[in-house]
Structure formats: C-alpha cells, structure tokens
C-alpha positions, 0 to 999 in steps of 0.5 A, spaced: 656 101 868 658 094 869 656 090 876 662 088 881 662 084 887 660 086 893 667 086 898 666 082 904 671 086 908 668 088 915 669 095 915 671 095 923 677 089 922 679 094 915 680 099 919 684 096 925 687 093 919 690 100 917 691 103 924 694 096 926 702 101 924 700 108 927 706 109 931 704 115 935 701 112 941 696 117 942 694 117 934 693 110 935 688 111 942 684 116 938 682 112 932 681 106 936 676 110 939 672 112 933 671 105 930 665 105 933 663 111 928 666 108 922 662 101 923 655 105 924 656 109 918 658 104 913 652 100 916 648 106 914 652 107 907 649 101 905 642 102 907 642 108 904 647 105 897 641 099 897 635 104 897 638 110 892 639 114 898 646 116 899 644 123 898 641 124 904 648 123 908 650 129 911 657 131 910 662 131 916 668 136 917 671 131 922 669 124 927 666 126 934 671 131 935 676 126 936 679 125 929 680 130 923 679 129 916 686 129 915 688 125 920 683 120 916 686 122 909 693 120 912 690 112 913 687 111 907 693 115 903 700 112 908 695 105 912 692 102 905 694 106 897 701 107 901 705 100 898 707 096 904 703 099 909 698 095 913 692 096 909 695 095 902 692 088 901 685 089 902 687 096 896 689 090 892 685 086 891 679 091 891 684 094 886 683 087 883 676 085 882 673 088 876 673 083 870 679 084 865 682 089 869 676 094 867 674 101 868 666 099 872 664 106 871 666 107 864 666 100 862 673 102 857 679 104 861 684 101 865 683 100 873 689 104 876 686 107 883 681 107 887 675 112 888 671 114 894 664 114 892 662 119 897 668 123 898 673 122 904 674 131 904 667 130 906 665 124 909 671 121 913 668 116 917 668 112 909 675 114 908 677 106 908 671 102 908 671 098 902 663 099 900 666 106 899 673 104 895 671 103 888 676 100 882 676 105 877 679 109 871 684 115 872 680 119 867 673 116 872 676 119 878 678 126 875 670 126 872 667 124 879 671 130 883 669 131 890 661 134 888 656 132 893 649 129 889 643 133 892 638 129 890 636 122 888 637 124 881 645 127 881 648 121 884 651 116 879 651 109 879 655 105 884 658 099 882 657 094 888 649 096 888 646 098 882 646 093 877 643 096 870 647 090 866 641 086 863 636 092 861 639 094 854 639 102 854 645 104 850 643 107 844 646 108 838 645 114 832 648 114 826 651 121 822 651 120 816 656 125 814 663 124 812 666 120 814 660 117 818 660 117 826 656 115 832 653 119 837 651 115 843 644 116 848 641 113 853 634 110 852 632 108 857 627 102 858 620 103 858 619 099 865 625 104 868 622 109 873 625 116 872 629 117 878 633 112 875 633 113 868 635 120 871 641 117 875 643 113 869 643 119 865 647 123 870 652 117 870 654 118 863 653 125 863 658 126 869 664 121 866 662 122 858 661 116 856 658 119 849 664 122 847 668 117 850 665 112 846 664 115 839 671 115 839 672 108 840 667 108 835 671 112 829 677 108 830 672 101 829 669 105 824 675 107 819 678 099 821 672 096 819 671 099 812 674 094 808 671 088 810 664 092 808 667 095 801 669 087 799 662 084 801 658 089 798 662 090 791 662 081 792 654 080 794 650 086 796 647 092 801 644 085 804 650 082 805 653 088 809 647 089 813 648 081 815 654 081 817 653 087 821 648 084 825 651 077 826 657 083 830 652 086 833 649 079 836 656 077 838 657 084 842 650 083 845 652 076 847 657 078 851 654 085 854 649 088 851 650 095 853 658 096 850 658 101 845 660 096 840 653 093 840 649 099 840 654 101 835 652 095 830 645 095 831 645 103 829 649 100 823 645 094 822 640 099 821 642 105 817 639 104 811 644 109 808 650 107 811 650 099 808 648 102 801 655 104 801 656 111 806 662 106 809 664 107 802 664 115 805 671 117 807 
C-alpha cells in the first residue's frame, strides 16, 4: 500500500460544489439542508480514520430523513464521476494524485476510478467527501466490494491516513520447483502490534496481492534468465548472487516494500536458486 496525500477539500464547499447544478428546485433545497450532516460526519470519518476506528461508524439507510441513498448516489455519479458536471474537477484531481498513475491499494495497476472507502450504499452522508474517495485500480474496487469492516482487524488500509511504507514487511519465498516461482506473505516487523499486523494482513488477503505479485514475479523470473546463465557460466554462483543483491538494493531505494525487492532478497538468498535453479525452465 503506498501513502497519498491527504485532499485539502473541504467537504462542505465540495458538496455544494456538486449540488451547485441540481435543477430540481425542491432537490436543490433538501440537499442544502443536510450539509450540515455531511461536514459533522466527514469531521467524524477523520478522527475515526486517524485512530483505526472506522469500524464503529454506523451505517445509514438515508441523511435525517431528508435525502435518500439514491438521492445521494446520484451526486456523487451525475454531480462529480459525471464528465462535465459540476463536481468533476475535484473527481480529476483526486483521480490525479498518485504517483505514476498507480494503483495505492495495490501498488501495481493503473488508477482508473475512485473508491468509496466506506461504501456510499451505507454511508451516504460520505458519498462525495473527498477523505472518503480514494484513487484506485478497477481490479481494487471490485475486491473491496461494499463489505462493512466489524472490527478493527477486517478494515484495510487507507491510503490518506495509514502509512506502512517505511517499515519493511513484504516477504518473499522462493519455490524451488520448475521452473522456479515466489510466493509472497506478510512479515510484519516485530515492533507492529497485532491489530496492525492483522490489518495489514487482511489488506493483502482482501486485494490478492500475493497472487497478484507472484505473477509479475514469473514474467520478471523468465526475463531475467539469461542475464544469470551468462554470469554464472563467466564467473561464479557468487556472481549471480552479487548482482541479485545490487537489484534488490536499487528496488529497496525506491520502495522497500515493492514486490521486486522482496523478490531479489529471496533470490539473493536461495542458495539453490543462484547455484543454477534459474538454469531450471
């Protein structure tokens, strides 16, 4: 999971944003009227996003009686997804805010649509607060679904307030089989508590990035195959292990939890592997 930027959108001028083009006077009138319920519900999103507490948000079937869930899908989907519409500007540059266009929730996959971390199905009142609207994969938002963490240990990870990137916790085993593949896991760092190791845990079972990894693995794997054929049969087993370890080093420079780091330090360290189980196809 990699960090984003918090938005610095306020949800109250977001909101009027998007409602800003709802011709329907009397529409109009009853959204303006719930504002209120949406800026003192994304105030608590915040705090309970910050502590790991979002689990004990209570899902609602509408806002005070006054507007509807669907009523609310509507702005979110005609007053800001909706090309043109009122809202769009702030759905781009949410779109916008990962690095390289990448999927934060996987690390991997192309940004393509914004999810709603709480589901706007149950939590309308979240539906176009930008703290809630996180840039992600198309494969990412399928995963999530509209399920409803129950406790601390079933939410995954969000993007704007958990940050795991400094702590290495990807880990990497090498199948000595033919032809050779990985398979990847969680090791948490020992100074983790369980909750968030759990979290952590969940967040990869949920969107999995074990097999999702393993698969980029096998292409790298196959690719990188003749580059360790010519250093073993000119020099040596160490050779190979050498040059593993300088790609594991230059992946870890620039993200030490990607899976091609853990990928190289498993490799590095398969004594079986670098004595020729790459020769293995």
């Amino acid at each position: 999971m990699r960090k984003l930027d918090m938005p610095a959108e306020d949800a109250g001028q977001v909101f009027r944003m998007c409602i800003g083009g709802v011709r329907n006077a009397a529409l109009r009138r009853r959204l303006a009227s719930v504002e209120a319920n949406i800026v003192a519900d994304a105030n608590a999103f915040r705090y309970a996003a910050s502590t790991a507490m979002l689990h004990t948000m209570l899902p609602e079937e509408d806002i005070a009686g006054i507007v509807s869930k669907s009523e609310m899908s509507d702005v979110y989907t005609q007053r800001m997804a909706k090309k043109g519409s009122s809202g769009r500007p702030i759905y781009d540059k949410l779109l916008a805010a990962p690095a390289h266009g990448r999927c934060p929730l996987c690390g991997q996959r192309t940004v393509s649509t914004l999810d709603h971390h709480l589901p706007k199905a149950h939590y309308p009142t979240l539906a176009v607060v930008p703290i809630n609207l996180i840039p992600t994969c198309a494969d990412c938002n399928r995963a999530k679904t509209d399920a409803i963490a129950q406790t601390r240990e079933e939410q995954t990870l969000h993007p704007y307030f958990d940050n795991i990137e400094n702590d290495s916790w990807l880990e990497a085993d090498v199948i000595e089989d033919v032809p050779a593949s990985l398979r990847f896991c969680v090791s948490p760092p020992v100074d983790w508590d369980e909750s968030k190791a759990a979290r952590v845990r969940h967040h990869f079972k949920v969107f999995k990035l074990a097999a999702l990894y393993a698969s980029h693995a096998a292409e790298e794997l196959a690719g990188m195959r003749y580059r360790l054929k010519k250093l073993f049969d000119e020099a040596d087993a160490e050779a190979v292990v050498e040059h593993l370890w300088e790609e594991a080093e230059s992946r870890a420079a620039i993200n030490v939890n990607s899976w091609q780091t853990a990928m190289y330090r498993a490799l590095a360290s398969s004594n079986w592997y670098c004595n020729g189980g790459f020769r293995l196809a």
